[in-house]
C-alpha positions in Angstrom: -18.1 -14.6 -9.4 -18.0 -18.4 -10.0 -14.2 -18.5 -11.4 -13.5 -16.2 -8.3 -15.2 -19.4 -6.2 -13.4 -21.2 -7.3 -9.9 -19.9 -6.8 -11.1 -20.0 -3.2 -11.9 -23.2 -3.0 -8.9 -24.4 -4.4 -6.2 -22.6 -2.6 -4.4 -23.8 0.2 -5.7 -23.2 3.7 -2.5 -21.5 4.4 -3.3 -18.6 1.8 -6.6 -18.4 3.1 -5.1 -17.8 6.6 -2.6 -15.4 5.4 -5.7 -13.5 3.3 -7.8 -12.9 6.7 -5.3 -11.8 8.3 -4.7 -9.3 5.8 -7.8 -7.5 5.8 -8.0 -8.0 9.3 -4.4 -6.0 9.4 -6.1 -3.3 7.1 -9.1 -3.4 9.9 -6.8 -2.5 12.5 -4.8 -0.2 10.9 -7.1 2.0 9.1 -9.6 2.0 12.2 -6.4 4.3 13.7 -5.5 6.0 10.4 -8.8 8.7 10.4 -8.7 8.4 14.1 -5.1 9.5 15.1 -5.6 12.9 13.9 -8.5 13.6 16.4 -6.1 11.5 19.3 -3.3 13.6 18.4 -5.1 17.0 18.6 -7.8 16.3 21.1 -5.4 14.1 23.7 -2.1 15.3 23.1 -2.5 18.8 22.2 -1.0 18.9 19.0 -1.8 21.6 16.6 -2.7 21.1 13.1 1.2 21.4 11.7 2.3 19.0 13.7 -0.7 16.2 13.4 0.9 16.2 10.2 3.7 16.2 10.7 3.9 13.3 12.7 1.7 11.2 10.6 3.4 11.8 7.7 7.1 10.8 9.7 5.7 7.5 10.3 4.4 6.5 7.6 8.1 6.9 5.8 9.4 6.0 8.9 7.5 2.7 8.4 8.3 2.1 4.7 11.7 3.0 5.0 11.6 -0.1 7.6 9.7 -2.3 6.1 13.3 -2.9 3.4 14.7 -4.5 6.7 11.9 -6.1 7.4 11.7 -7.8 3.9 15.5 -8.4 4.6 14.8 -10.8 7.7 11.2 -12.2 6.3 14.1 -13.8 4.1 16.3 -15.0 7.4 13.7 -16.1 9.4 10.8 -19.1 8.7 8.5 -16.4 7.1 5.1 -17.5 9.2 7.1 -17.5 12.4 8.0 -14.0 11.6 4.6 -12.6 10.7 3.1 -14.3 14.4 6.2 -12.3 16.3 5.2 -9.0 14.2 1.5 -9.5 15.4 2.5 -9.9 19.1 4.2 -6.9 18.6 2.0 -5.4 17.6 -0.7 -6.0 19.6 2.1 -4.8 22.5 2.3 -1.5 20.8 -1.7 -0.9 20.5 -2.0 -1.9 24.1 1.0 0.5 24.8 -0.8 3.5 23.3 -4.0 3.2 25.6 -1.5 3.9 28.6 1.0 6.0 27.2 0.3 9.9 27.0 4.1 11.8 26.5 4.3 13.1 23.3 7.4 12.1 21.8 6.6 8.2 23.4 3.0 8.2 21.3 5.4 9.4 18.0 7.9 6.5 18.7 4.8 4.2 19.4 3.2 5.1 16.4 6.2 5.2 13.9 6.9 1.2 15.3 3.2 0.6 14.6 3.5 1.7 11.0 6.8 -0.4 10.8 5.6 -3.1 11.8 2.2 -2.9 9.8 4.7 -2.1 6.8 6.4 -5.6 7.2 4.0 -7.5 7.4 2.1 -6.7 4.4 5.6 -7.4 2.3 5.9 -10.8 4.7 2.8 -11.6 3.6 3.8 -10.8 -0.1 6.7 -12.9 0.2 4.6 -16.0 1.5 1.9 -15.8 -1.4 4.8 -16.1 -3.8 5.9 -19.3 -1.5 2.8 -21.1 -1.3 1.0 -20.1 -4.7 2.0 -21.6 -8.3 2.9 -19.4 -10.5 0.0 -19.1 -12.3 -2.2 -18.1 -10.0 -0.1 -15.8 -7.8 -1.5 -12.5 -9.9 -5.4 -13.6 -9.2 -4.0 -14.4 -5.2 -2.1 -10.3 -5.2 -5.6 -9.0 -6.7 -7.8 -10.6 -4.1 -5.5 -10.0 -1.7 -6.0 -6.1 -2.4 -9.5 -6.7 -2.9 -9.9 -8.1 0.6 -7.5 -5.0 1.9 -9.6 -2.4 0.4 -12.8 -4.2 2.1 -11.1 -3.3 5.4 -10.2 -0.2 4.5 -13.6 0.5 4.4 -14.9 -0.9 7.4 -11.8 -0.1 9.8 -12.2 3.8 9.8 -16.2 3.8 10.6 -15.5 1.1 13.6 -12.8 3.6 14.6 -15.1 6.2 15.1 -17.9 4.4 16.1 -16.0 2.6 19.1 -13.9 6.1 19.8 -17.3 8.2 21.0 -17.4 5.7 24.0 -13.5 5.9 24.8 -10.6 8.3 23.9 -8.4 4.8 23.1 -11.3 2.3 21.9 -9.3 2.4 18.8 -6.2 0.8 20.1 -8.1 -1.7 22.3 -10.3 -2.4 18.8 -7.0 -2.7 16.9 -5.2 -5.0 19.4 -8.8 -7.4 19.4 -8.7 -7.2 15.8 -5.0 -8.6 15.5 -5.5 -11.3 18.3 -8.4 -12.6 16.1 -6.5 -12.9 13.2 -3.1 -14.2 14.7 -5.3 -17.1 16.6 -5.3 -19.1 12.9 -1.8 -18.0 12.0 -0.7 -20.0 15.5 -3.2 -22.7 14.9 -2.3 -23.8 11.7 1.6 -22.7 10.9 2.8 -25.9 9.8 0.6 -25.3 6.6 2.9 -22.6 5.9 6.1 -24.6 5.5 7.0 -25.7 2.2 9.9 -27.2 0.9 10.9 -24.2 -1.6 11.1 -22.1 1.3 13.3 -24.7 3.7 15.6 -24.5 0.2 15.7 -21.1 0.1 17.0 -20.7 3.5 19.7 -23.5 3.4 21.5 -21.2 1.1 24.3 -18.9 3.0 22.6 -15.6 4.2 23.8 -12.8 2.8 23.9 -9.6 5.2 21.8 -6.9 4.7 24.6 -4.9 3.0 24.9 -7.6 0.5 20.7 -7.7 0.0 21.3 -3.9 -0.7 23.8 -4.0 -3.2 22.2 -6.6 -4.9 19.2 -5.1 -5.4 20.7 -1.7 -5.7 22.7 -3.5 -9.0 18.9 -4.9 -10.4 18.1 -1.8 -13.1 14.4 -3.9 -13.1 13.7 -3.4 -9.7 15.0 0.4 -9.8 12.8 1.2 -13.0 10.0 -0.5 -11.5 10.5 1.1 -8.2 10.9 4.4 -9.8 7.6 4.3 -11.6 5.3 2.9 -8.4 6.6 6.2 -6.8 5.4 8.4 -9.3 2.1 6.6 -10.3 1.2 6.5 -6.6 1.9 9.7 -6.1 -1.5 10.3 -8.3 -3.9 7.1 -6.8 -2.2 7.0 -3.4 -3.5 9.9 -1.5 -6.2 10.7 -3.8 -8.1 11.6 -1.1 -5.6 14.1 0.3 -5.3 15.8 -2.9 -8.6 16.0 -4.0 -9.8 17.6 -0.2 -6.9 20.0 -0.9 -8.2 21.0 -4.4 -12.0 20.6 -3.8 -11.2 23.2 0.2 -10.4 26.2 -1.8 -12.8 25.7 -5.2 -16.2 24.9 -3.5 -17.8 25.8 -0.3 -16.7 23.9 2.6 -20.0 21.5 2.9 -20.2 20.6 -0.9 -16.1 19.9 -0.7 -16.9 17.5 2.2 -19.5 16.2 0.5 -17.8 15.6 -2.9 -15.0 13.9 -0.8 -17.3 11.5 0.7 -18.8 10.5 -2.9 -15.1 10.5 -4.1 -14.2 7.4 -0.9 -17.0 5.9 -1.6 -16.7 5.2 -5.1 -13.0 4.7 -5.7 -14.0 1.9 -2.5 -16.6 0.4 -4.8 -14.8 0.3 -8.1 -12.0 -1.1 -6.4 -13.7 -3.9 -4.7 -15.9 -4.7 -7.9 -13.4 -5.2 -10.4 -9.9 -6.0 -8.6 -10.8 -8.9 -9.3 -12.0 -9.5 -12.7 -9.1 -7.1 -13.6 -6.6 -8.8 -11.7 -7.3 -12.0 -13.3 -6.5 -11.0 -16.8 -2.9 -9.6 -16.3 -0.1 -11.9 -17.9 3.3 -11.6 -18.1 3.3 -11.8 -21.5 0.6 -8.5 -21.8 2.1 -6.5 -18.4 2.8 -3.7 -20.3 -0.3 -3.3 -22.5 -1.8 -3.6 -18.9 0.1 -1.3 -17.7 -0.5 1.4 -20.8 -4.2 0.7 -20.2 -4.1 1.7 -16.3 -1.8 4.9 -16.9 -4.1 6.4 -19.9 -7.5 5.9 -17.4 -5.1 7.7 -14.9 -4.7 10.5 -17.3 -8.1 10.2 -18.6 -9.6 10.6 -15.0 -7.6 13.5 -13.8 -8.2 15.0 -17.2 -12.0 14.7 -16.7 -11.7 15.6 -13.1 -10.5 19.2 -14.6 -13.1 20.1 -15.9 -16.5 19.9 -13.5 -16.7 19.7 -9.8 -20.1 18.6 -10.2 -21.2 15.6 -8.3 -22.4 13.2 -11.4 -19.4 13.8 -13.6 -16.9 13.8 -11.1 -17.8 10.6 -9.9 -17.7 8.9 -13.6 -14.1 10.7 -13.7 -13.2 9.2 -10.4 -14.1 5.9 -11.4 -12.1 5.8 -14.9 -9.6 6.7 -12.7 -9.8 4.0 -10.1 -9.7 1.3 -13.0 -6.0 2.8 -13.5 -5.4 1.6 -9.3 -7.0 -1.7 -10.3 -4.5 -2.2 -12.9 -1.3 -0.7 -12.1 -1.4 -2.3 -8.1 -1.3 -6.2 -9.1 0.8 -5.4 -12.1 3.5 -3.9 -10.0 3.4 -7.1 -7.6 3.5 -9.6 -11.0 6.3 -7.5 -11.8 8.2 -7.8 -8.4 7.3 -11.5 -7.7 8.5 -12.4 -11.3 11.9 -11.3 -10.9 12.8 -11.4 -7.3 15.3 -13.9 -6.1 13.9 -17.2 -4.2 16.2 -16.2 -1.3 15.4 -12.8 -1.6 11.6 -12.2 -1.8 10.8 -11.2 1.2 13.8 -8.4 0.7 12.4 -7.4 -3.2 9.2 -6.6 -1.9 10.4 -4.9 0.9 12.3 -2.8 -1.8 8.8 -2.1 -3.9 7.4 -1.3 -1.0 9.4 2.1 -0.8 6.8 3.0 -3.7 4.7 4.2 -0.7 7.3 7.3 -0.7 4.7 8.5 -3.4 1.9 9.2 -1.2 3.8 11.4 1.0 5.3 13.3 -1.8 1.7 13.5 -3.7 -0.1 16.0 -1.1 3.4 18.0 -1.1 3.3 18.7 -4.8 -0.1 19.3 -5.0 -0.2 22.1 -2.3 2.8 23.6 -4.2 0.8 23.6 -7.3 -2.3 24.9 -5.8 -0.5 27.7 -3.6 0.8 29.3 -7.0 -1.1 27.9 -10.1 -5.1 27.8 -10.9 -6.3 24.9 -9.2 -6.8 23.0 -12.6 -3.1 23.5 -13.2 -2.8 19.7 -10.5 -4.2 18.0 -12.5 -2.1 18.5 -15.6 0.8 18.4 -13.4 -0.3 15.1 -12.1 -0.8 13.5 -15.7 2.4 14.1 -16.7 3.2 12.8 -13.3 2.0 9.7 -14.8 3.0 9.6 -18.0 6.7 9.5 -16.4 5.8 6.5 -14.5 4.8 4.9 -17.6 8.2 5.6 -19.1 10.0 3.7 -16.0 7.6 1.1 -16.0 8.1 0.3 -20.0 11.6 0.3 -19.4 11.5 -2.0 -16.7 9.3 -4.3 -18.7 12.4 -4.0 -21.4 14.6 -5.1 -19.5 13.3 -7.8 -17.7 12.1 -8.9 -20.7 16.2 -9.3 -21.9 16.7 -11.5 -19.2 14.8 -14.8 -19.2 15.8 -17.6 -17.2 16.0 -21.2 -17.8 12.1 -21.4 -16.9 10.9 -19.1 -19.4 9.9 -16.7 -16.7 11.7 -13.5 -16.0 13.8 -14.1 -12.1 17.4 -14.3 -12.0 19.4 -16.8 -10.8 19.1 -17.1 -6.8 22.2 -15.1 -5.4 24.9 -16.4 -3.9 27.0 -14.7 -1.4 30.1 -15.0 -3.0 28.4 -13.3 -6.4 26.9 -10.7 -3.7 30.2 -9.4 -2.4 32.1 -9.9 -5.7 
């Protein structure tokens, strides 16, 4: 707690900006998340099929985006960007109080995600501006930590505020943004720095250049490739888990078991992001990285074998260590080798990792429709065990490419060398 103090106190008061406004983002966002299901059914008339199938169109819809939004993070003065993406935002929560046609809610809702989906890689991009080196891995870690906290809170103000209007979420979400963008206007000037003017005097390359340079990085791909398949286990673990726990227990005792699941992974997460975070290296990423796939396995492995309340909450937590690991270590990756121009565009690209979670529930129904329930879980370690491959292999590489730092990023990218 002291050391964690003290990072605090010593970090810019840009970063501390930028880290409000990041849980207040998660706030807002997941204060809709367990609400749109009920808005969509009970306000719309949707029927259970196509609740989810909307939800799950914009949330790929929004991380498909959110490679074009990394793309002009990099073109524009990066804060500037992330205040335009909150008035936008707040413009698209307002519209949804108002707006009641079913396919304008869908188009509003898949903006909102894109949006949302930018700015978290915006604000990726900025830590990697305005934090040494050093320290950026300890930032990413309480960064998540700070995300998860509003995770927590944003769905339970959702429903609270939702009982005394139908759209108190979006009016919630809207205040929620306001409050945070109110610093971000105040104090923007902190963000500029001189690496970043330096980054942008360089000739833009156009977004079919950013692709193909990216597209050629085999780092980026294998790291890419293996956050899809890893979060296809942690990301919806509450999805899959309701699916497994719906047909093997009684319907009280599944929703009960999923409530103690939440809870926990919330806790573990919050706890020890932190102390975790602040131990990853460059130099150990891998060994990291081994260590968070095996309490994957161990904790799906464990979760096999009882449905009981006590042991599958130990299980849960093993696993959760796994999400405390592999999340910063996939952002240490991505910050190390990304481009000074082209930050904002390689996280961006990491972002598509997110492709994961909607793929997850997908094979897991599969699995469940035609296999004893235990069957998922087997599936899903070896679901892991993959990502592990592509992750060492990324490691590999980037590890045959130092630069004249030490530290693993290419050279910045020209656009001659782009189009070449």
């Amino acid at each position: 707690m002291r050391n964690l103090i003290h990072l605090v106190r010593g970090l810019p008061l840009a970063v501390k900006v930028l880290l409000l406004a990041a849980m207040a983002q998660a706030v807002s966002y997941f204060a809709l998340l367990a609400y749109q299901p009920i808005y969509l059914h009970d306000s719309l008339g949707m029927n259970g099929a196509v609740v989810g199938y909307t939800l799950g169109l914009c949330v790929l819809g929004g991380t498909f985006a959110s490679v074009y939004g990394g793309y002009l993070a990099d073109r524009f003065v990066k804060v500037y960007y992330v205040i335009v993406l909150d008035v936008v935002l707040i413009a698209l929560y307002i519209a949804l109080t108002t707006v009641k046609a079913p396919a304008a809610v869908v188009v509003l809702l898949l903006l909102v995600n894109s949006v949302s989906s930018s700015f978290g890689v915006t604000g990726n991009a900025l830590i990697s501006e305005l934090v040494e080196s050093e320290t950026r891995t300890k930032v990413f870690s309480l960064r998540y930590s700070l995300q998860n906290i509003g995770a927590a809170i944003g769905p339970f103000l959702g429903v609270v505020i939702a009982r005394s209007h139908p759209t108190g979420p979006f009016v919630l979400s809207a205040g929620v943004v306001l409050v945070a963008l109110v610093p971000l206007a105040l104090f923007h000037r902190r963000f500029l720095t001189p690496g970043s003017a330096e980054a942008r005097k360089k000739e833009p390359l156009d977004f079919g250049a950013v692709l193909k340079v990216m597209g050629a990085d085999r780092r980026l791909l294998l790291f890419t490739l293996g956050g899809i398949l890893s979060i296809v286990v942690y990301g919806p673990l509450l999805t899959i888990m309701s699916q497994y726990l719906v047909i093997t227990e009684p319907r009280e005792t599944a929703y009960q078991l999923v409530a103690y699941i939440s809870a926990v992974n919330a806790i573990v997460v919050i706890a020890l992001q932190y102390a975790i975070g602040n131990r990853l290296t460059h130099e150990t990423l891998l060994r990291w990285l081994t260590w968070g796939i095996a309490a994957f396995a161990v904790g799906l492995f464990a979760l096999s074998l009882s449905s009981r309340a006590v042991p599958m909450i130990l299980a849960v937590t093993v696993f959760t260590i796994g999400e405390v690991i592999v999340v910063p270590a996939e952002y240490m990756f991505v910050d190390a080798i990304a481009p000074i121009n082209l930050r904002g565009s390689y996280f961006g690209a990491q972002n598509l990792i997110r492709i994961g979670i909607a793929l997850g529930p997908i094979l897991c129904g599969f699995l469940l429709a035609h296999f004893a329930p235990a069957v998922m879980f087997y599936a899903l370690i070896v679901v892991v065990a993959l990502s592990w491959w592509f992750y060492a292999l990324g490691c590999r590489a980037a590890a045959k490419a130092p630069d004249r730092s030490g530290q693993v990023p290419p050279a910045e990218v020209s656009a001659e060398e782009a189009t070449r």
